[in-house]
C-alpha positions as CSV (number, residue, x, y, z in Angstrom):
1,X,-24.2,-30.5,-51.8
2,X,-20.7,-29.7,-53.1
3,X,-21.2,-26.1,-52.2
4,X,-22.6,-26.8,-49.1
5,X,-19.5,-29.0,-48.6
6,X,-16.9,-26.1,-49.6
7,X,-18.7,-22.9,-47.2
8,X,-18.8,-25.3,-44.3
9,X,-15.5,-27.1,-44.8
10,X,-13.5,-24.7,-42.2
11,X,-15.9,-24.4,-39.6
12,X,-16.2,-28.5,-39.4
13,X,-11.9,-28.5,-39.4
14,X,-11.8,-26.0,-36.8
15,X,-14.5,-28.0,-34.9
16,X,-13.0,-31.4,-35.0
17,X,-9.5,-29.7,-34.0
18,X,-10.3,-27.9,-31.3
19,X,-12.3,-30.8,-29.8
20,X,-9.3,-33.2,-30.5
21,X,-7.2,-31.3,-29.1
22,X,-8.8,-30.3,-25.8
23,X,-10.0,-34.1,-25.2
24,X,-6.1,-34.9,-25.9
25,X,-4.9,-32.2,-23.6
26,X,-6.9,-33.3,-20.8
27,X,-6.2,-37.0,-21.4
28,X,-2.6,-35.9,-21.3
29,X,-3.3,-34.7,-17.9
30,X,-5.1,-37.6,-16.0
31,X,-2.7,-40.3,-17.5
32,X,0.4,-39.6,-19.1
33,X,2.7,-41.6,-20.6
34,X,6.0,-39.7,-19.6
35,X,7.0,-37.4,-16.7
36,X,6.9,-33.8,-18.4
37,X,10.4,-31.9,-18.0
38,X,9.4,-28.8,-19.5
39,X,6.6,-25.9,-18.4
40,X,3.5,-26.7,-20.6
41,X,3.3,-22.8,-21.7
42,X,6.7,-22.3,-23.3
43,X,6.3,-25.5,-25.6
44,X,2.8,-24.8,-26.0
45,X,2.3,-21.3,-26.7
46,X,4.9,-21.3,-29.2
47,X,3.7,-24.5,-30.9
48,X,0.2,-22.7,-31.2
49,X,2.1,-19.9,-32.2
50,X,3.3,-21.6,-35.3
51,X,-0.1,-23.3,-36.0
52,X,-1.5,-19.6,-36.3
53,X,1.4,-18.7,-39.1
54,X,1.5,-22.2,-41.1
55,X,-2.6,-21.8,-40.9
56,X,-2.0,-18.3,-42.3
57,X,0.7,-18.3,-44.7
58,X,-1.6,-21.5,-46.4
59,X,-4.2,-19.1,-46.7
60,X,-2.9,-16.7,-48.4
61,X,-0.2,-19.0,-51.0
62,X,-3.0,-21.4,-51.9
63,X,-6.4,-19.8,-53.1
64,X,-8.0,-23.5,-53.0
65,X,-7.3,-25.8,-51.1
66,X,-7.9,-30.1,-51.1
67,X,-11.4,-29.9,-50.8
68,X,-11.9,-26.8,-53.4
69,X,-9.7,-28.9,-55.7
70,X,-11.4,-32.1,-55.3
71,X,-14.9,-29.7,-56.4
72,X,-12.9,-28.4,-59.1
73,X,-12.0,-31.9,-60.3
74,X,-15.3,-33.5,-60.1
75,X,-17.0,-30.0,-62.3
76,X,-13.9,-30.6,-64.8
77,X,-13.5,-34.2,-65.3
78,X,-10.0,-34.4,-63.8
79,X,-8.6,-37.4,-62.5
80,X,-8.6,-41.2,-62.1
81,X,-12.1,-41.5,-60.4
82,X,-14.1,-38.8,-62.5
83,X,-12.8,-40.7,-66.0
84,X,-13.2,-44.6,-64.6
85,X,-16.6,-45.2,-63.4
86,X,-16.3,-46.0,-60.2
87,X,-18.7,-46.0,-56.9
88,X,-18.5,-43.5,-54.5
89,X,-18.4,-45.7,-51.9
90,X,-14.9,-47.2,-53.5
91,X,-13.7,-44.0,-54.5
92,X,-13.7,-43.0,-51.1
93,X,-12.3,-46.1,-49.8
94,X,-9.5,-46.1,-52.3
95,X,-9.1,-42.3,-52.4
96,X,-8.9,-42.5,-48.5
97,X,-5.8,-45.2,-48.6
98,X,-4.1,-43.2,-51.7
99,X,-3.5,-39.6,-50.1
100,X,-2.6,-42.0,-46.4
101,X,0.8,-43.9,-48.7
102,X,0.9,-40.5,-50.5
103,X,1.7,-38.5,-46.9
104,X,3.7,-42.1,-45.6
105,X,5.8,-41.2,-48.7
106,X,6.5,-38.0,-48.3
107,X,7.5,-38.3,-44.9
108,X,10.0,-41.0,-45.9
109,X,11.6,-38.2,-48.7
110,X,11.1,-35.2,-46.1
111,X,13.7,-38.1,-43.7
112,X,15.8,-39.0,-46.8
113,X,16.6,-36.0,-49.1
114,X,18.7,-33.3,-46.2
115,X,17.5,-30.4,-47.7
116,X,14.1,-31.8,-46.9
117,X,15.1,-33.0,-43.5
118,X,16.7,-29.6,-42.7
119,X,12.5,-28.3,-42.8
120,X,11.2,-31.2,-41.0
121,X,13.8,-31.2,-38.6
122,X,11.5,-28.7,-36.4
123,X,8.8,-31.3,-36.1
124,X,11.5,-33.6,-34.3
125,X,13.1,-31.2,-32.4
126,X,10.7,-30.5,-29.8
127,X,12.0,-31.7,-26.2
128,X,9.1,-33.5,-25.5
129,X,6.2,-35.3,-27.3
130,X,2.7,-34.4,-26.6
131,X,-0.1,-33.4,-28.8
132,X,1.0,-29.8,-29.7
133,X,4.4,-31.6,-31.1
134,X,1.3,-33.1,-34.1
135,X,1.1,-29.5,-35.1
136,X,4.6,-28.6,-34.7
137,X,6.3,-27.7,-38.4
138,X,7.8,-25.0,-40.3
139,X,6.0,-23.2,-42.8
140,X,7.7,-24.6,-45.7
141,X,7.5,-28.1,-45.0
142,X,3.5,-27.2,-44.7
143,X,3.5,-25.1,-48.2
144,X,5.3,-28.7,-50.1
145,X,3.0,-30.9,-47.8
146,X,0.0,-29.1,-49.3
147,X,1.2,-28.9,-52.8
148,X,1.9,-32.6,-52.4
149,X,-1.4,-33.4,-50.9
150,X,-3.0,-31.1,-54.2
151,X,-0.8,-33.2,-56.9
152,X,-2.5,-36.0,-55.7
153,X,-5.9,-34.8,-55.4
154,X,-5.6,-33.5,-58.7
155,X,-4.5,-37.0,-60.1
156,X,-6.8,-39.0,-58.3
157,X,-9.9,-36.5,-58.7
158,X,-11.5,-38.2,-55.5
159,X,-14.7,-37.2,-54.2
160,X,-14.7,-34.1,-52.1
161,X,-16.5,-35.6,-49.5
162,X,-13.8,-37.8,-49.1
163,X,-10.8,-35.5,-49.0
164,X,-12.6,-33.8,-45.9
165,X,-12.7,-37.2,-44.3
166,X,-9.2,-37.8,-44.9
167,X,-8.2,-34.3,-43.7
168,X,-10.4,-34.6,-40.6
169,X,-9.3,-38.0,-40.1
170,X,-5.5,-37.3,-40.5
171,X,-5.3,-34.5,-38.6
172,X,-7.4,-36.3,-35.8
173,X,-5.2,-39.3,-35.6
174,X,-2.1,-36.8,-35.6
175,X,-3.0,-35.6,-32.2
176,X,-4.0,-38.8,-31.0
177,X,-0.3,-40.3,-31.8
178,X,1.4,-38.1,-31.1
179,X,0.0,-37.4,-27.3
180,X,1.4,-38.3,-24.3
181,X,-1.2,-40.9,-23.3
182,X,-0.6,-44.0,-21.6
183,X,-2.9,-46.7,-23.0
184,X,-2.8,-50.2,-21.7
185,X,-0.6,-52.2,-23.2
186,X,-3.1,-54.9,-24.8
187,X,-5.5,-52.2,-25.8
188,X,-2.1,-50.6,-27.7
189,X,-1.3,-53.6,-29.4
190,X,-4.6,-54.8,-30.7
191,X,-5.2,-50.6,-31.8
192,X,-2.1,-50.5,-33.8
193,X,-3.0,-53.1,-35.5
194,X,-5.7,-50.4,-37.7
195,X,-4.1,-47.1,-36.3
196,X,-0.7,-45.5,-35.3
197,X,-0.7,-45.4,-31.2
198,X,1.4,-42.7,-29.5
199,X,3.8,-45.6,-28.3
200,X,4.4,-46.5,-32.2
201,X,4.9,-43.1,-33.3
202,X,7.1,-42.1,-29.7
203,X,9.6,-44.0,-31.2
204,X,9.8,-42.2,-34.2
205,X,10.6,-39.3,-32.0
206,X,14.2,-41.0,-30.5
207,X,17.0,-39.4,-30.8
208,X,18.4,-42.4,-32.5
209,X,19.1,-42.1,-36.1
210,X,17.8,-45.8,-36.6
211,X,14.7,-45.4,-34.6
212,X,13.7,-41.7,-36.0
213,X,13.8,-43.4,-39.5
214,X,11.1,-45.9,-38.3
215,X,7.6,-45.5,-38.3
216,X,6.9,-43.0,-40.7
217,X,2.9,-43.4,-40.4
218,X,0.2,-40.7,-39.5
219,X,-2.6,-42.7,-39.7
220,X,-2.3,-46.5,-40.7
221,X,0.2,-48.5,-40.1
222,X,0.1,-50.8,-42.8
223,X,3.1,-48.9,-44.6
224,X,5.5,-49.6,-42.1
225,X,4.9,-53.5,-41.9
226,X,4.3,-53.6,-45.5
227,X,7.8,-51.5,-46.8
228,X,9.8,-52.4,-43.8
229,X,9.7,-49.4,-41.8
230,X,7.7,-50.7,-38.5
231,X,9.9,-50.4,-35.3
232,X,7.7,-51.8,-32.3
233,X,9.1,-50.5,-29.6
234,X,12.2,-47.8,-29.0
235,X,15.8,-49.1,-27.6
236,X,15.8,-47.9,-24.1
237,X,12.2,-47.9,-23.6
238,X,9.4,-45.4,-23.5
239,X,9.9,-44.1,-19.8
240,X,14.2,-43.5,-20.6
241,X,14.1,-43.1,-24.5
242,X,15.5,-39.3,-25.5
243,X,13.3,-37.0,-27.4
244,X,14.4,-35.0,-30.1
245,X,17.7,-34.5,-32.0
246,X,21.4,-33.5,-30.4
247,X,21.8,-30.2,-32.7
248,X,19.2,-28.5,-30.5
249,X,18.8,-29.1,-27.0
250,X,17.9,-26.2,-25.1
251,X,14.9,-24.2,-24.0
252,X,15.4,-21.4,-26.1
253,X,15.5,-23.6,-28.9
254,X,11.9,-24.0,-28.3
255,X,11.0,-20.6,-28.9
256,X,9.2,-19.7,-32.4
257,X,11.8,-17.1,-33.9
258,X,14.3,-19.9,-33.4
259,X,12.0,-22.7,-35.0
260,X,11.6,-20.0,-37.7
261,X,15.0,-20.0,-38.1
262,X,16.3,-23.7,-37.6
263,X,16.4,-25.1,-40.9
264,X,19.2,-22.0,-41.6
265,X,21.1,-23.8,-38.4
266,X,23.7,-26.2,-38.3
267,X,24.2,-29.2,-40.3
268,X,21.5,-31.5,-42.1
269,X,23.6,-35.1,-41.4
270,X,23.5,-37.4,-38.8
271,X,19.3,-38.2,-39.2
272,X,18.3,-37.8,-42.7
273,X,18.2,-41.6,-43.7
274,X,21.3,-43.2,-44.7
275,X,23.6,-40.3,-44.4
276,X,26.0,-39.6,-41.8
277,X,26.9,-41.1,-38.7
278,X,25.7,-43.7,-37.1
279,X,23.2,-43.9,-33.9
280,X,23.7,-41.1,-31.4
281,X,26.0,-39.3,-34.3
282,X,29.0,-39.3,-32.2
């Protein structure tokens, strides 16, 4: 089963993605949440762009990946759950909430350490907020995202089959909060209740210091209530709110060499969490 698992790993990613991402596209379409400013196919082909390179470069620096590992770990006895007896049904369960606060937590030290916030940056700077913006982030924040993500797989040794759910699932739910979707607002505040909505993560996207450090979930949004983070909805409201951060404003700033490039750019004060100025950072 487990090798099964590993050869058929990519094509069910690539699967789920692509059909993600085209149902979120299209949603996007029929009922968006905000009037879009800028041409779909500069934002998006570059976005894709560096989905192609941060796919790649992953590739090539890691020779296994979460899933691999998590085979690895079972084979090997490494880990939490292949030393305690435990069933698979709860190491799943538990394994599936462990690497969720792991990624809550290192979005939280990606927002409060600048060198970090100097990477993720990128992922905030994009002018508008629709599902590409999910898959918008420099290579290097991916590379220390994955050897994160591999830490904890390694420590945990969950079941493999349940660090593909939790990489389907994450990835899923990324495109799905971060799209520019208008849901009605009961529907939004019973679903947020057991899964980020775009209008709670939208407001993590403000160009206000104090709203960017809010909402720091991907998935569930239990961390945010639980630690204090949770914002529920953004200053000026979702229709007049700002996107993205005053250092870069313009439509070349969009462009892939200059993502490439932006974490060499500017200062990293004013957004990373309790440093600098003060909302607006004037």
């Amino acid at each position: 089963m487990t090798d099964a698992l590993l050869s058929q790993e990519p094509t069910i990613r690539l699967s789920v993605f692509l059909t993600v991402l085209i149902i979120m596209a299209l949603w996007e379409v029929a009922a968006p949440r905000r009037r879009r400013e800028i041409p779909r196919l500069l934002r998006w082909s570059n976005n894709l762009g560096l989905v192609v390179i941060d796919s790649a470069i992953v590739r090539v620096a890691f020779p296994i990946v979460a899933v691999g590992l998590a085979v690895m770990a079972q084979e090997q006895g490494w880990g939490l759950f292949n030393v305690v007896a435990t069933p698979d049904w709860l190491a799943i369960l538990l394994s599936l909430l462990a690497l969720d606060l792991a990624i809550y937590l290192q979005h939280v030290m990606f927002h409060a350490i600048p060198g970090l916030w100097r990477l993720h940056r990128l992922h905030h700077a994009d002018l508008e907020f629709d599902v590409t913006t999910a898959l918008r982030f420099h290579p290097v924040e991916i590379l220390l995202s994955m050897g994160v993500k591999l830490l904890v797989v390694a420590a945990l040794g969950p079941p493999a089959i349940g660090v593909l759910i939790f990489e389907v699932i994450l990835n899923a739910s990324a495109m799905f909060n971060h799209s520019n979707i208008r849901l009605p607002a009961r529907l939004d505040t019973v679903l947020r209740l057991v899964i980020v909505t775009p209008d709670m993560h939208r407001v993590h996207h403000s160009i206000l210091p104090s709203e960017t450090n809010s909402n720091f979930g991907f998935n569930l949004p239990w961390w945010d209530r639980l630690l204090g983070t949770y914002l529920a909805q953004p200053r000026d409201g979702h229709d007049d709110m700002i996107i993205g951060v005053e250092q870069f404003r313009t439509r070349r700033d969009l462009w892939l060499d200059r993502m490439l490039l932006q974490p060499l750019k500017g200062r990293a004060t004013g957004y990373s969490i309790n440093r600098g100025k003060p909302d607006g950072g004037k």
